[in-house]
C-alpha positions as CSV (number, residue, x, y, z in Angstrom):
1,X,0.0,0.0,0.0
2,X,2.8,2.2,1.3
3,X,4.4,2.1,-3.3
4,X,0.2,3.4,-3.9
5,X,0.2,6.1,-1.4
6,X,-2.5,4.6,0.5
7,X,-0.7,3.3,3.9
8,X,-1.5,6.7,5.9
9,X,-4.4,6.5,8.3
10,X,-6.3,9.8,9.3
11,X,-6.1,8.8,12.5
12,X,-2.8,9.0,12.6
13,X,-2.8,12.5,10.5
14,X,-6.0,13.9,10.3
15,X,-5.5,17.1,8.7
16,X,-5.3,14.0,5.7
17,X,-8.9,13.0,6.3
18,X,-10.5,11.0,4.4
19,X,-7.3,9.8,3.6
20,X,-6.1,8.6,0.3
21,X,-8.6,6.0,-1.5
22,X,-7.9,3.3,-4.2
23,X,-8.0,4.1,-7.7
24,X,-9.9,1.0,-8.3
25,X,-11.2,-2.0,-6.5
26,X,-9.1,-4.3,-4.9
27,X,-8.9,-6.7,-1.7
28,X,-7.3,-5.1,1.6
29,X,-4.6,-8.2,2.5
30,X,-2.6,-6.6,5.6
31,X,-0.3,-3.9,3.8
32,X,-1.4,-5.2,0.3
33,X,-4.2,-4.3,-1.8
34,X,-4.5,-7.5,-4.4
35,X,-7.1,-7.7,-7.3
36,X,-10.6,-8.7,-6.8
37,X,-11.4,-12.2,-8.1
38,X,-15.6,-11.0,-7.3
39,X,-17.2,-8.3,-6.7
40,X,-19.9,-9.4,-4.6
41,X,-19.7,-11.9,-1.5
42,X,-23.0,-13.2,-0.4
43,X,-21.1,-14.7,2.5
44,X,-20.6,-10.7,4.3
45,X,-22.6,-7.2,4.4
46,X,-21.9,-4.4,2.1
47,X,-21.1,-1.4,3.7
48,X,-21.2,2.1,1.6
49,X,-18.1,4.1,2.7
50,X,-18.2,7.8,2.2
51,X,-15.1,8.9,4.3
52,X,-12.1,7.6,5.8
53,X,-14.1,3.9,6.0
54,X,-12.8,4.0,2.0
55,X,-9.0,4.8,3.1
56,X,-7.2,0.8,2.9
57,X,-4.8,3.2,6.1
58,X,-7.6,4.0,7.8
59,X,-9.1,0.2,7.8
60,X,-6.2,-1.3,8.4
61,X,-5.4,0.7,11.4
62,X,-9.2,-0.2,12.8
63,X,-8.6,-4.0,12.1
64,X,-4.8,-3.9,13.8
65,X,-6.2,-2.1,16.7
66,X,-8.7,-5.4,17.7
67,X,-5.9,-8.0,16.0
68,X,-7.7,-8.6,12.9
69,X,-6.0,-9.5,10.0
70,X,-8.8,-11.3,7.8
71,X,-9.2,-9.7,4.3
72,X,-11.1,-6.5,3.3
73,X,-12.6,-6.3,-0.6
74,X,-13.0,-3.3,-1.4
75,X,-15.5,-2.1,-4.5
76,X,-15.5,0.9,-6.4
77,X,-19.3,1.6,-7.1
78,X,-21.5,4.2,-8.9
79,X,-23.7,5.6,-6.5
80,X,-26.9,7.6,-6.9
81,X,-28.9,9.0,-4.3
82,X,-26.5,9.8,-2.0
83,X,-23.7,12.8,-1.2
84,X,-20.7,13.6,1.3
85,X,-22.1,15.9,4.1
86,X,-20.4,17.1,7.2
87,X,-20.4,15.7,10.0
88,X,-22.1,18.0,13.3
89,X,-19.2,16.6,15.5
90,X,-15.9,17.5,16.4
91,X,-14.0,14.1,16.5
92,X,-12.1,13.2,18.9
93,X,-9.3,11.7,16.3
94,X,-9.1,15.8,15.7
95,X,-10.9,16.2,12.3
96,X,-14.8,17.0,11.7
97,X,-15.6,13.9,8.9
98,X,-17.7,13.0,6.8
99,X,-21.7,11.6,6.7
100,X,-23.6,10.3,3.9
101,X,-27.0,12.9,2.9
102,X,-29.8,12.2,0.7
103,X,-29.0,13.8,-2.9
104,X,-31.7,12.2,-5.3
105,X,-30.3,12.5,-8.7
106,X,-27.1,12.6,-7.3
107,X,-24.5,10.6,-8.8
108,X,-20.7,10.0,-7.6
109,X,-18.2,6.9,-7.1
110,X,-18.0,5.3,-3.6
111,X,-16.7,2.5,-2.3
112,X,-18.7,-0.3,-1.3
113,X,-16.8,-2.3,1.4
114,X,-17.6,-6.3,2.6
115,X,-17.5,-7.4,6.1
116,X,-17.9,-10.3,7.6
117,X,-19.1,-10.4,11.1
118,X,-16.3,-9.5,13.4
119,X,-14.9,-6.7,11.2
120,X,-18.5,-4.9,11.0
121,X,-18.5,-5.0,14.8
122,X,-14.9,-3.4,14.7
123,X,-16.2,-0.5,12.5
124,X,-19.5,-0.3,14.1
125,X,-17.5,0.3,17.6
126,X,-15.1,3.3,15.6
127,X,-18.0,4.9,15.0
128,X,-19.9,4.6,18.1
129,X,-22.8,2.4,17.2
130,X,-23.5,0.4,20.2
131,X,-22.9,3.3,22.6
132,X,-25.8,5.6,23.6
133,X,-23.8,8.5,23.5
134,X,-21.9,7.5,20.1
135,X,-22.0,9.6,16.7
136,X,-23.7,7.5,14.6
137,X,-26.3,4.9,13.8
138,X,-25.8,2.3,11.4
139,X,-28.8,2.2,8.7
140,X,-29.7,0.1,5.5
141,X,-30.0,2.2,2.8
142,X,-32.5,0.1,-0.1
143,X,-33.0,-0.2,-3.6
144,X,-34.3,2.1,-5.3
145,X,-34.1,4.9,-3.1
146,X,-30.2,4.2,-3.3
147,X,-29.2,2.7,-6.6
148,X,-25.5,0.9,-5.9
149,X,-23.8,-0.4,-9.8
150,X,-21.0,-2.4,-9.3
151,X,-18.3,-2.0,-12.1
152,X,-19.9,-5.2,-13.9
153,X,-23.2,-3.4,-13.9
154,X,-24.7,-5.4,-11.3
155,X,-27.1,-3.7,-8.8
156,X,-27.1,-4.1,-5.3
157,X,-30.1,-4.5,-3.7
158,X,-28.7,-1.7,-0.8
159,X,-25.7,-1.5,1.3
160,X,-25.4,-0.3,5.1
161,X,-24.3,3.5,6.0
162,X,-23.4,5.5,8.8
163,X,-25.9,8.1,9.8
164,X,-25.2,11.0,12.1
165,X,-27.3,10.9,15.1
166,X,-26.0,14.8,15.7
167,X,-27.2,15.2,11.7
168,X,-24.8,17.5,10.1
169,X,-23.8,21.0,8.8
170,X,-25.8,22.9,6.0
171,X,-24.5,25.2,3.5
172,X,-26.7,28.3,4.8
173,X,-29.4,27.8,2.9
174,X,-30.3,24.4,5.2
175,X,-29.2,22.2,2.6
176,X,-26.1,19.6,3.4
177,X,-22.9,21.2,2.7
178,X,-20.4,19.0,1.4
179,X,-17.0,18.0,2.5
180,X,-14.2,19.7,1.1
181,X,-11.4,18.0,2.5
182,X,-10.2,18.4,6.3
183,X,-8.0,21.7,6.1
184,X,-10.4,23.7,3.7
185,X,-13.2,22.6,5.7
186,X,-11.7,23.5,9.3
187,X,-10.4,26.8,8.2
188,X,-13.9,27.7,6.8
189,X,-15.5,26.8,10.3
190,X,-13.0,28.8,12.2
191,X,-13.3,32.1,10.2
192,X,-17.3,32.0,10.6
193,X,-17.5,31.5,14.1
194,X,-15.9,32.9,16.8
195,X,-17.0,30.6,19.4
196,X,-15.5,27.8,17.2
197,X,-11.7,30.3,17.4
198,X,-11.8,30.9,21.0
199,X,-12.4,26.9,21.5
200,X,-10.0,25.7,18.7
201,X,-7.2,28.4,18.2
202,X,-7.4,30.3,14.4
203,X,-5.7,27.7,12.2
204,X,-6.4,24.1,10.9
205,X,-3.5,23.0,12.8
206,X,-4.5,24.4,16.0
207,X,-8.1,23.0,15.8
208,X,-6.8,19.7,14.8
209,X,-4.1,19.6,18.0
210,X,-6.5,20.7,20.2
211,X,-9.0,18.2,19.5
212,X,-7.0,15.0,19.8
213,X,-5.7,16.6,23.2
214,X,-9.4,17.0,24.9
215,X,-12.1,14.9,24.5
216,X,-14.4,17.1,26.5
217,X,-13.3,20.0,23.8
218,X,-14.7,17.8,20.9
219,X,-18.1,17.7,22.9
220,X,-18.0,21.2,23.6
221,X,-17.1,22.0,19.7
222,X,-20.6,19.7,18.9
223,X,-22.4,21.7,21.0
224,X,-21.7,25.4,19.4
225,X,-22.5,23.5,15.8
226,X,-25.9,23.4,17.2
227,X,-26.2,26.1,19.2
228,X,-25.0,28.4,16.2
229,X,-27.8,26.8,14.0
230,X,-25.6,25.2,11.8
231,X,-26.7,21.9,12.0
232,X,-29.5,19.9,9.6
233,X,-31.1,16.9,8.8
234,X,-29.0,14.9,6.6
235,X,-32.4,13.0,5.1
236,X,-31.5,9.5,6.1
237,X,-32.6,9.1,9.3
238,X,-36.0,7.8,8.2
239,X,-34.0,4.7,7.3
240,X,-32.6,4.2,11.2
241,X,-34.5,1.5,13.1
242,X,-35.0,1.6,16.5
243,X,-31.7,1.0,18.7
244,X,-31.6,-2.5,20.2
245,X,-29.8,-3.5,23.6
246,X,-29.6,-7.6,23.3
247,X,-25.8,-7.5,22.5
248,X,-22.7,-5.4,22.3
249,X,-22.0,-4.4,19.2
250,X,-25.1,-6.1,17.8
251,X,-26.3,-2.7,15.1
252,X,-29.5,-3.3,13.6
253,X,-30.3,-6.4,12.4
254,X,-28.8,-7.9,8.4
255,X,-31.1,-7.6,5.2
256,X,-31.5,-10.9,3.8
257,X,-29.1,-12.5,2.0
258,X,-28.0,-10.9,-1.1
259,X,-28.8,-12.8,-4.6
């Protein structure tokens, strides 16, 4: 990965965030990223990445973290329905990332990655699923409200996302803005609000720092998003069932199997 330029997680340098994504599809192997013999795999879940969840850095850091080192394919997908929004929380890893939002019409390329069981409860912990204070909810997002093409033209019949359970920023006019990129975005935030300076300094670097230093900060940063009125629906939380307690980690429950 390191020869592609796609060994840096955000984690680890999140003025990178999202991080550097594939040019193609491929299968995450530990520090390699191999071709795909298929692109679907009936035996896992497709999950629709929209930040650093597409970065092969910022999964493999995830998966090392919990000792897993079981294989990751990862497929580049035409996606309609669906944009990049901002997220309405200051992360604790010192960015402000990314959340999928309703955009009917809307096309772009994601990635589409398959889990099996015990890596979907890895990135279901990273992003706070099965906490009651965590950022987001994990939602199945169906055909045709989402269409998902694979590179062979197949359809998928939906994949899972990440919704914000703090919904995320609008443009000003109350619809989703989109994500820039980490350094353009931060700097934006900072010169329109000077609760946001006083908290976080009056750079991107400063912001970023001062983040990953205080987690009670990040909180504090979440809270002026919606107390400045900058925060709005991102459209997809009509698709987030209600939470469930039986086990750790659990997230909704799987679609049927795809065919």
């Amino acid at each position: 990965m390191r020869a592609l330029g796609l060994a840096e997680a955000p984690r680890e340098h999140p003025l990178r965030y999202p991080g550097a994504w594939p040019r193609e599809s491929g299968l995450l192997d530990g520090d390699r990223l191999l071709p795909l013999d298929r692109l679907v795999h009936e035996d896992r879940v497709p999950l629709l990445a929209v930040g650093s969840n597409a970065s092969p850095g910022q999964l493999r850091h995830k998966m090392d973290q919990s000792g897993i080192s079981s294989p990751i394919p990862m497929v580049r997908a035409r996606v309609t329905g669906v944009g990049v929004g901002v997220s309405a929380h200051v992360s604790r890893m010192g960015y402000v990332s990314a959340s999928p939002v309703e955009a009917p019409g809307t096309v772009r390329e994601l990635f589409v990655i398959w889990l099996d069981a015990e890596q979907l409860a890895v990135i279901d912990a990273s992003e706070g699923v099965p906490l009651p204070g965590g950022n987001y909810d994990r939602a199945w997002l169906p055909s045709p409200d989402v269409r998902i093409e694979l590179p062979d033209g197949t359809a998928l019949p939906g994949a899972y996302a990440y919704v914000n359970r703090h919904g995320v920023l609008h443009d000003g006019t109350r619809a989703p803005r989109g994500h820039p990129g980490q350094r353009p975005l931060l700097t934006g935030l900072l010169l329109c609000s000077r609760s946001l300076r006083e908290l976080f300094g009056v750079s991107a670097e400063q912001f970023s720092a001062r983040a990953r230093a205080d987690p009670a900060l990040c909180a504090r940063g979440t809270a002026v998003f919606a107390e400045e009125r900058l925060v709005t629906a991102s459209g997809l939380e009509r698709y987030v069932r209600p939470r469930r307690t039986e086990s750790p980690g659990a997230g909704p429950a799987l679609p049927p199997p795809l065919t």
